[in-house]
N, C-alpha and C positions, 0 to 999 in steps of 0.2 A: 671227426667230431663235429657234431649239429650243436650247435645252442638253441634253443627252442623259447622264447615267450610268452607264455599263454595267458592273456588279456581275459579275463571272465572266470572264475571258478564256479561253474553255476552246471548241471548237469552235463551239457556238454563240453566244457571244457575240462572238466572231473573227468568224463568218458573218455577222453584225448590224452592225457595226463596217465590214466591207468593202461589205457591201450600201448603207449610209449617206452612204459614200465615194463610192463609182461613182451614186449618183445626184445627188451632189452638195452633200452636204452638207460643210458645214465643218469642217476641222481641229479648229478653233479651240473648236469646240462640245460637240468628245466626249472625254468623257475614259472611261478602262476600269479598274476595281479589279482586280488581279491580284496575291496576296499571295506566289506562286512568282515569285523574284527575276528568273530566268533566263527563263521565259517573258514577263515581264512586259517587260524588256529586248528581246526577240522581236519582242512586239507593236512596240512603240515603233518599233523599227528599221524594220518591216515600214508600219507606217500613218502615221508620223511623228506619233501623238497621245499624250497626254498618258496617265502613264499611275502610278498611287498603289497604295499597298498599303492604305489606310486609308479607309473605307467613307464616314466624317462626312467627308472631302476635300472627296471624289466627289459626294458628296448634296446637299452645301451647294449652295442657289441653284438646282439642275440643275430643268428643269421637269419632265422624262421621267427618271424612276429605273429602269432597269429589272433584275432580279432576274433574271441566269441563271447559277444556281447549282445545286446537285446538293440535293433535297428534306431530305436531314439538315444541309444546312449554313445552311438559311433562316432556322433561329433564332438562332445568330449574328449574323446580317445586320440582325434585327430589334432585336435586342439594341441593337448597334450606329447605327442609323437612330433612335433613340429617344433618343438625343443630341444628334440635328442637328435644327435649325428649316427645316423641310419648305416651304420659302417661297423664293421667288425675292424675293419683295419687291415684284411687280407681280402675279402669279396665280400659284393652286393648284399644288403641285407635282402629280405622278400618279404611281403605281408600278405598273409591267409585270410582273405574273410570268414569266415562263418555265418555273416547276419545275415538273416532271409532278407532278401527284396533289394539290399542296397547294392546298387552296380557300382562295375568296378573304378566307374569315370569319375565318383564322387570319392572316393580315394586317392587316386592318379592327381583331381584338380587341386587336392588340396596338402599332398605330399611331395618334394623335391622333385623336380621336373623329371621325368624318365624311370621314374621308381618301379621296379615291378609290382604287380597288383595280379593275384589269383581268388578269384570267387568260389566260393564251395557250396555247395547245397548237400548237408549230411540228413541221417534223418536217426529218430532214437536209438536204432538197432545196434547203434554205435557202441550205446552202454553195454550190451552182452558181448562186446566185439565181432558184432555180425553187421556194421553197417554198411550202405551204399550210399556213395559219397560219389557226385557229381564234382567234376572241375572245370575251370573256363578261363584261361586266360585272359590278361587287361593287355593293354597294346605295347607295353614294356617288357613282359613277363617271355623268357627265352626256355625252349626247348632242356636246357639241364636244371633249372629252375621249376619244370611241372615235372621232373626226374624228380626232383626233392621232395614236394608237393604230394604225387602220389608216392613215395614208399615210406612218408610219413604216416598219411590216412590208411594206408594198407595193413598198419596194425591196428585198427578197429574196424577192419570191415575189406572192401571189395572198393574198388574205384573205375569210373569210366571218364575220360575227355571228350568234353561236349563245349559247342559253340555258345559265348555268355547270350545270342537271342534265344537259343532252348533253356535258358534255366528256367523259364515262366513254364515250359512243358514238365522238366523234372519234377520239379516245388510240386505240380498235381499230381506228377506219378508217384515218385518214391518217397518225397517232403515229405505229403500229407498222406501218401500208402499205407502206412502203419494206422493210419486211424479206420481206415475202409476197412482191413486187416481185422482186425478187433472189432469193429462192427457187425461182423462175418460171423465172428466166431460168439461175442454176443448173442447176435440171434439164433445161431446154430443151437447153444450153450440151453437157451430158454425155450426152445421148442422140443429139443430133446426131454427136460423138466416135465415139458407139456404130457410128453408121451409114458410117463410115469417113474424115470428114472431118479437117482437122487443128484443134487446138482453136484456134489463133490464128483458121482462117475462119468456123470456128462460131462465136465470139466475135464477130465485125465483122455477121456475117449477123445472129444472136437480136438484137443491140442494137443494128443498125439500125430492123431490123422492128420492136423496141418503140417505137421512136424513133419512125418512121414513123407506125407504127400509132394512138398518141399524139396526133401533134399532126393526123392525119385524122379520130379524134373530136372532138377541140378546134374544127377547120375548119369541118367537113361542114355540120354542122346535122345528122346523122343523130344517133341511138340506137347503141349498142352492139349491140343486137340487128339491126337493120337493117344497119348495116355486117357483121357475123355472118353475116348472112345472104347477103348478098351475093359473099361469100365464098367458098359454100357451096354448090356444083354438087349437082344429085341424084347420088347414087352415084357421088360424085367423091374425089379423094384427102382433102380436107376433109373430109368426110362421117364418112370412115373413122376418122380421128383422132379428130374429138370424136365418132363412138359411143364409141372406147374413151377415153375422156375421163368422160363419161358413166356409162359401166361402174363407172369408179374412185371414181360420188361426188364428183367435184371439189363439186359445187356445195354438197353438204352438209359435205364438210370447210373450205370458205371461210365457211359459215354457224355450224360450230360454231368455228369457230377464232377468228370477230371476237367473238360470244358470249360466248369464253373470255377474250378480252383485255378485256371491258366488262368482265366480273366483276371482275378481277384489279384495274383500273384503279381501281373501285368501293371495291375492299378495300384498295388502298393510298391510297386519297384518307382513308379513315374512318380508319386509323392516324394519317395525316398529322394529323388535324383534331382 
């Protein structure tokens, strides 16, 4: 038995909370801080768990704390957590970040010497329980402890262990992925329109085909490129698209665009810290 605290009721911690649920975890186990009355009422209603405005409630006892909160409101939260005895009373408690940008060091200095500290970078897919969910140990955080870590997140998604200096790389790959994603399919969406279609078919057609196309690289065993290829008749209607695909630079606008988000990710973690 895990007790779980989940710090935020706000879509992603909603997505964590139901993710928990559907694979089975217990009621009885989670409780969620949500200081807005009405939604917190919401929650309750919607997952029948338990559910406090006050953070030392929540903390007291729970083994997994987890923090998803909005990056200016983490000091609060610590403030807060620095009241309660971070102990179950049998083992270490752990605390989960969720909040983009904030390292694990600004935790660590401000919670009981030695405390474990694991950083997350999830990203929305979470809500469908299809997310990817980066992890990264703080310099406390021990090997059975990111055991817990990930088969926690493993019920909303997919997880990988990555070094906390790559999470400024994650944040632009799969953080912000989902927005590129939908950009895609956006203009996919509008050009199809363009070609005379109605948007409801265009609609069903681009997001099946990503659908599709998805989970055939998941399948295959192939590469991207190899499925690409295969695609791709000589001097065929394929062909013609990605030359002007090509033409447009996609590949350098996707190389400077994740570039752009490491930056940014970089400069708002060193604010954070």
């Amino acid at each position: 038995m895990t007790r779980i605290a989940v710090i935020g009721g706000g879509r992603i911690g909603e997505a964590l909370i139901a993710g928990l649920l559907e694979s089975g975890r217990a009621v009885k186990d989670l409780v969620v801080v949500e200081p807005v009355a009405a939604r917190g009422e919401l929650l309750a209603q919607r997952f029948g768990i338990r559910v406090t405005g006050e953070v030392a409630d929540a903390a007291t006892g729970a083994d997994l704390i987890v923090v998803a909160v909005k990056p200016n409101d983490v000091d609060p939260v610590l403030t807060d957590l620095a009241k309660v005895e971070l102990s179950n009373g049998e083992r270490e408690a752990v605390l989960v970040s969720l909040a983009a940008g904030v390292p694990t060091s600004r935790f660590e200095n401000k919670l009981p010497a030695g405390f474990p500290v694991v950083r997350v970078m999830p990203n929305t897919p979470m809500l469908v329980g299809q997310g990817m969910s980066a992890i990264a140990p703080g310099r406390y955080a021990r090997k059975e402890q990111l055991a817990l870590v990930t088969e926690v997140l493993e019920s909303v998604g997919k997880v990988v262990t990555v070094s906390e200096s790559q999470m400024d790389a994650v944040t632009a790959v799969s953080g912000s992925g989902p927005a590129y994603f939908f950009l895609v399919v956006e203009a996919m969406i509008d050009a199809s329109v363009g070609l005379g279609l109605t948007r409801d078919v265009a609609t069903q057609l681009v997001v099946q085909t990503m659908l599709g196309s998805a989970a055939l690289l998941e399948e295959s065993g192939q590469s991207a490129v190899e499925l690409r290829a295969a695609v791709t008749s000589p001097a065929g209607t394929t062909a013609a698209a990605l030359r002007e695909l090509e033409r447009g630079a996609v590949r350098s606008a996707f190389h400077e665009a994740l570039n752009a988000a490491k930056r940014r990710s970089a400069e708002q973690g060193a604010l954070a810290d």
